[in-house]
VEXDREN-2710 file (C-alpha; in Angstrom, 1 decimal):
% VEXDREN-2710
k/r/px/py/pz
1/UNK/33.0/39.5/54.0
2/UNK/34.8/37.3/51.7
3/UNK/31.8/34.6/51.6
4/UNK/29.3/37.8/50.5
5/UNK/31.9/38.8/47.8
6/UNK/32.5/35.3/46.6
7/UNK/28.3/34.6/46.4
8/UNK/28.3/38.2/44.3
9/UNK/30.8/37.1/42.1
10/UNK/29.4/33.7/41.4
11/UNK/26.1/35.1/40.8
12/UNK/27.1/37.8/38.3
13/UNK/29.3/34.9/36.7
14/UNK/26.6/34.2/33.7
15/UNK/29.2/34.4/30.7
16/UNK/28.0/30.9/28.6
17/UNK/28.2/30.0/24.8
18/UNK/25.8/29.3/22.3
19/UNK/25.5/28.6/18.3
20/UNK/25.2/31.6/16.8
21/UNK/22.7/30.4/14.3
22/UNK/20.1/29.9/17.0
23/UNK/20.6/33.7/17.9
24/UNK/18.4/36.2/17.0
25/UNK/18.8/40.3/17.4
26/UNK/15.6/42.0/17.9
27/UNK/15.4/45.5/18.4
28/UNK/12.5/46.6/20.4
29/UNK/10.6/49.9/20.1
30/UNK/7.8/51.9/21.9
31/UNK/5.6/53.7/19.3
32/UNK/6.0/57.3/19.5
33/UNK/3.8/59.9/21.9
34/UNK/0.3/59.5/20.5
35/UNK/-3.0/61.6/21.7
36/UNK/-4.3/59.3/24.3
37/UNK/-0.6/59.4/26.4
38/UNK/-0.9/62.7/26.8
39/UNK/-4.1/63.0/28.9
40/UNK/-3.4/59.1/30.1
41/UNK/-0.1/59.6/31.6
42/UNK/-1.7/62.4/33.5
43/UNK/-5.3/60.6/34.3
44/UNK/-5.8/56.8/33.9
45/UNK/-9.3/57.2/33.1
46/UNK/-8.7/59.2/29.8
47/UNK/-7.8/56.0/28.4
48/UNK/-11.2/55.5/28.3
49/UNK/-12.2/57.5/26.2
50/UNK/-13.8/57.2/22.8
51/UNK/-12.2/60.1/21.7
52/UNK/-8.8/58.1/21.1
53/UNK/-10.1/55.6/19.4
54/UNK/-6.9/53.5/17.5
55/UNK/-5.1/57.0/18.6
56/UNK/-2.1/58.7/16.2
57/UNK/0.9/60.7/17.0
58/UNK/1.2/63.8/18.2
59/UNK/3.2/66.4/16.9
60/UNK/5.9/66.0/19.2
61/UNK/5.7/61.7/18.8
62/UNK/6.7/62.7/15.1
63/UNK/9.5/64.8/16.1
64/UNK/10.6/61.6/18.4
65/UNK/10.1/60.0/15.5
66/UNK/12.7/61.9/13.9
67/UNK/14.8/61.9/16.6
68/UNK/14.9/58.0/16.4
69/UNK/15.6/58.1/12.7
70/UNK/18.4/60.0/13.1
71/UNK/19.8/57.9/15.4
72/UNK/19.1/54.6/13.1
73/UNK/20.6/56.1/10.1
74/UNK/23.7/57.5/12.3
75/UNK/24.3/54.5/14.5
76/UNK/23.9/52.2/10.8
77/UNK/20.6/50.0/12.0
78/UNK/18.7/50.9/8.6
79/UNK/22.0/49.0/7.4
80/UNK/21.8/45.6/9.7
81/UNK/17.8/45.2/10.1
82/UNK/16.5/42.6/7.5
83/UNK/12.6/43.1/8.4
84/UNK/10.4/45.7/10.7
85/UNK/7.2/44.3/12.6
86/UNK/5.0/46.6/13.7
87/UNK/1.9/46.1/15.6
88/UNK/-1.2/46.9/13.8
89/UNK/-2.3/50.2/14.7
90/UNK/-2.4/53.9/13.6
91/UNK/0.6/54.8/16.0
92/UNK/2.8/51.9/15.7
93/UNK/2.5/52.0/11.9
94/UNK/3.6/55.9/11.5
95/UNK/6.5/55.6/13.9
96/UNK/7.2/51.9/12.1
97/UNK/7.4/53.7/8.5
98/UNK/8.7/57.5/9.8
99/UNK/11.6/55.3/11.8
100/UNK/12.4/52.8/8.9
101/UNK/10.7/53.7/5.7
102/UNK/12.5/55.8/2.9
103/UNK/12.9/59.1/1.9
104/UNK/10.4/61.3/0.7
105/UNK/8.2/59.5/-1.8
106/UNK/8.4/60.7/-5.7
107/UNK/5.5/59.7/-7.5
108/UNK/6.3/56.3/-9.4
109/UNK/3.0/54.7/-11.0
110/UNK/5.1/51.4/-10.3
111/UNK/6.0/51.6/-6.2
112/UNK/3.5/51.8/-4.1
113/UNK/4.3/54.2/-1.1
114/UNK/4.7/53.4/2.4
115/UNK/2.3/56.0/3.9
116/UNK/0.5/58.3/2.1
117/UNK/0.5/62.0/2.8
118/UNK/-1.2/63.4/6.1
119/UNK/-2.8/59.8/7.7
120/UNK/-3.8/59.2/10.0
121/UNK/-3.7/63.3/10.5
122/UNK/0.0/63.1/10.2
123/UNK/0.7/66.3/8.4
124/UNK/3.6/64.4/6.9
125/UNK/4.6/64.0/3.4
126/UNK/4.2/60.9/1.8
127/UNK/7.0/57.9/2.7
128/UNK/8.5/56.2/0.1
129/UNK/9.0/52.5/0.1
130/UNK/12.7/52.2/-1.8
131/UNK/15.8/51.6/0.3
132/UNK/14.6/50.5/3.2
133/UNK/13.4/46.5/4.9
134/UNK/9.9/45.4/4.6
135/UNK/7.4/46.4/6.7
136/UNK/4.5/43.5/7.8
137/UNK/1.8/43.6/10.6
138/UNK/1.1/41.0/13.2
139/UNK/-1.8/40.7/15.4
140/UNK/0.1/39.4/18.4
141/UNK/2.3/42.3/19.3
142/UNK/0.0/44.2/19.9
143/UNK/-0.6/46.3/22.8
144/UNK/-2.8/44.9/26.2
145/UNK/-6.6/43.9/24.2
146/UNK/-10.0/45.3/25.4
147/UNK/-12.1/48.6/27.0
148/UNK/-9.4/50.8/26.3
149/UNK/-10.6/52.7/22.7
150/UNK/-7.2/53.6/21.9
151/UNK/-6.4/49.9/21.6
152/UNK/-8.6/48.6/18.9
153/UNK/-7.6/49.1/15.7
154/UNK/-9.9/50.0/12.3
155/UNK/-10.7/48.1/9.5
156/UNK/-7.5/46.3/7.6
157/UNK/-8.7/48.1/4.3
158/UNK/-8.6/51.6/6.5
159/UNK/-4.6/50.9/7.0
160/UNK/-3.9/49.8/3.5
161/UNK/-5.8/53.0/2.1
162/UNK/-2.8/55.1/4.4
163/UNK/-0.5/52.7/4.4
164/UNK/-0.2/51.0/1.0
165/UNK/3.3/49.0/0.5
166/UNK/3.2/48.0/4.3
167/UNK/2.5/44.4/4.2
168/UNK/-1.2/43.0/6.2
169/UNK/-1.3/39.4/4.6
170/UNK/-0.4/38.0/8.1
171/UNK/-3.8/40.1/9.7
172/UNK/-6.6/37.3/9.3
173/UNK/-9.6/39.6/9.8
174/UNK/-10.6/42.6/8.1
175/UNK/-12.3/44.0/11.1
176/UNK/-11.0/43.9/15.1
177/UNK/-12.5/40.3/16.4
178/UNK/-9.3/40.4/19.0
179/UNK/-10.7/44.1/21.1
180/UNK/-13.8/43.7/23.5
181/UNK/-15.6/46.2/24.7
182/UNK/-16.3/45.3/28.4
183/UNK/-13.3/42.4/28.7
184/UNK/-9.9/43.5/29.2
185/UNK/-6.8/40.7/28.6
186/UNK/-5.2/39.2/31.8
187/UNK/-1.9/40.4/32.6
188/UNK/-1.2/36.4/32.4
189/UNK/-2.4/36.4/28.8
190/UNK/-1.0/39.3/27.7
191/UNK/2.4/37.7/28.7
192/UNK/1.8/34.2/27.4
193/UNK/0.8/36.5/23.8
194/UNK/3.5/38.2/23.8
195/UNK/6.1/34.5/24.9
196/UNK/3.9/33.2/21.6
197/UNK/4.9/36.0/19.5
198/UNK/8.8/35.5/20.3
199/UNK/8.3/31.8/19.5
200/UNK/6.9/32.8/16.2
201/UNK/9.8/35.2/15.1
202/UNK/12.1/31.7/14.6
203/UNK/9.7/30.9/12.2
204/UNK/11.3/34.0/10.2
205/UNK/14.5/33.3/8.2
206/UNK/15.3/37.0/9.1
207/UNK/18.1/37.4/11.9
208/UNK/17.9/41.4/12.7
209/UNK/14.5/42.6/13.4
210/UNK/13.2/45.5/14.1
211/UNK/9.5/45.0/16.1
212/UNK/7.3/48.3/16.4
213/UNK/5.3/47.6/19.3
214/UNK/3.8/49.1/22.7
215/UNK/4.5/49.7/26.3
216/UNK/2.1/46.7/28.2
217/UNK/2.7/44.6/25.5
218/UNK/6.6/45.0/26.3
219/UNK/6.8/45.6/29.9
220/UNK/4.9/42.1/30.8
221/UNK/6.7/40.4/28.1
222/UNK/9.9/40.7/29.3
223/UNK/9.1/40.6/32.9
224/UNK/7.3/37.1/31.9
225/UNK/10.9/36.0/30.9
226/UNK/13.4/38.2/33.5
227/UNK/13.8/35.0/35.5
228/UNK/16.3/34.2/32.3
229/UNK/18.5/36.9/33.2
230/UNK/20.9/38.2/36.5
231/UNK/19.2/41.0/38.5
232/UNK/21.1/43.7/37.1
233/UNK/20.1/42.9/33.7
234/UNK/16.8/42.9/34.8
235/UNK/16.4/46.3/35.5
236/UNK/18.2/47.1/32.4
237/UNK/15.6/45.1/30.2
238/UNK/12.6/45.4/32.4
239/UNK/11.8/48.9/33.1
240/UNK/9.1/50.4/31.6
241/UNK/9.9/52.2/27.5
242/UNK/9.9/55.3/26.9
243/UNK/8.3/56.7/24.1
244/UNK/9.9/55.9/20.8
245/UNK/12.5/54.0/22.6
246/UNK/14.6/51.8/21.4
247/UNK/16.5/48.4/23.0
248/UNK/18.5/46.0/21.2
249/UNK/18.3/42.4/22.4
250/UNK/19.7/38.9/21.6
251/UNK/17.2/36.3/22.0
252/UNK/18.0/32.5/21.9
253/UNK/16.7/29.5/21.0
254/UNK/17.1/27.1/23.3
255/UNK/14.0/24.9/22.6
256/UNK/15.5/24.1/19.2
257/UNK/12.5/25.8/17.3
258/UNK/14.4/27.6/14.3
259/UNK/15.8/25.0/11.6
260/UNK/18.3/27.2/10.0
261/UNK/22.1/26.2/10.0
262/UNK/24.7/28.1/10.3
263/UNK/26.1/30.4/7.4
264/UNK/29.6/30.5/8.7
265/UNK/30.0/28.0/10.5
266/UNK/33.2/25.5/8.3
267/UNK/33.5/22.0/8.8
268/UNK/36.8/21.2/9.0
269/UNK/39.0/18.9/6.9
270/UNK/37.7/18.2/3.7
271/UNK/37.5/15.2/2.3
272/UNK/36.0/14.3/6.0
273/UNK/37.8/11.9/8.2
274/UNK/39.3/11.9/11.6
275/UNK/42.3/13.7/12.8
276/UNK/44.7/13.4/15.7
277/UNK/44.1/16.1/18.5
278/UNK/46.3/19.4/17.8
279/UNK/48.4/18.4/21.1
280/UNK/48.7/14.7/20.0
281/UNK/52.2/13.6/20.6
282/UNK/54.3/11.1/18.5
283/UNK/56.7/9.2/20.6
284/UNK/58.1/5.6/18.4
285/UNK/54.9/3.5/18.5
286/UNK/53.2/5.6/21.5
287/UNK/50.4/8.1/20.3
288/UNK/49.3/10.1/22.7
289/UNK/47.2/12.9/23.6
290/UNK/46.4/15.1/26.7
END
């Protein structure tokens, strides 16, 4: 009995130290409940469909949506997070501005809003783009590529139409070349995508990010990299999100990718030179130190 308890201990043992310049906090989030979950979470087929084609929120994602902003106002997130990525589709993008944009938009012939009113059949006001982080789309979070019409996205013009201060630059096509009609994306690739996107985000200066994404494209990205992490914590990061979830996350970088030095970090004795050890000890012409 002791030996068990001992092996338990040492295996949930996993406290360690790291620089916290190479640290990054990401907060993950599940778009909100759009058209296709409805029927798909009740029939697998229905993703199939044409009819949700790049498919938006429902009426009830948008009160999640709500919900969520609530909580990110409350809890002070809009306060901490520096940038928001969001994958680039209809219902990623309305819970990515209803979540993080601004308030209602007042016409300003000078700022652009975030959404405009009612797209993407919103029903929504339009969202302003003051007071809140930027808002930019990248190709590689998005959710698991091909058959599934509710995957492919429109045109890039389409989105900037609704969504006019949300940042595309990073999209390199106008039109989906990434969605196939009759080839669907390996599990395997979908979590070497998503290990590529992480990667990238140390090529961000940013250190709290918010990333508006989906539920494949999370779920076998974080079970690509739960070998990382003790079994409890596995479960914990692991399970499948709910819709309009969110998870806050600290992700490292051990492969020395990001450049940045640390902002607080204070060198010491100034001008530089070396110093005894704080428990040196003076004894006549003995210096010594344990």
């Amino acid at each position: 009995m002791l030996e068990i308890s001992l092996q338990k201990m040492e295996t949930a043992a996993g406290i360690g130290l790291y620089p916290l310049h190479r640290c990054k906090t990401i907060y993950l989030v599940r778009h909100a409940q759009g058209i296709h979950n409805v029927d798909g979470e009740k029939n697998y087929k229905a993703y199939m469909s044409h009819e949700y084609f790049d498919a938006e929120l429902t009426q009830l994602g948008w009160q999640q949506v709500d919900s969520l902003r609530k909580h990110v106002q409350s809890s002070g997130l809009h306060k901490k997070i520096e940038l928001v990525i969001s994958s680039p589709l209809m219902r990623t993008l309305q819970t990515a501005v209803g979540v993080f944009g601004g308030e209602g938009y007042t016409d300003m012939s000078d700022v652009l809003p975030l959404m405009v009113a009612n797209a993407g059949n919103s029903n929504r006001a339009a969202i302003s783009s003051l007071n809140c982080p930027p808002i930019i789309t990248e190709e590689s979070c998005r959710e698991h590529l091909g058959v599934h019409p509710c995957d492919q996205r429109r045109s890039i013009g389409d989105y900037q139409f609704l969504f006019p201060a949300v940042d595309f630059s990073l999209i390199e096509s106008d039109e989906d070349k990434l969605w196939k009609a009759d080839v669907r994306e390996t599990i395997e690739e979908l979590a070497a995508r998503g290990k590529k996107f992480l990667n990238w985000l140390w090529t961000r200066k940013e250190k709290e990010i918010a990333i508006v994404t989906h539920s494949g494209f999370l779920f076998h990205t974080l079970n690509a990299l739960q070998n990382e992490c003790h079994p409890d914590v596995k479960k914990e990061i692991c399970s499948h999100f709910a819709n309009c979830e969110l998870r806050s996350m600290v992700i490292v970088d051990r492969s020395m990718l990001g450049s940045d030095t640390s902002v607080t970090d204070y060198p010491g004795k100034i001008p530089k030179g070396s110093d005894l050890p704080s428990d040196a000890v003076v004894d006549d012409n003995n210096i010594t130190g344990e």
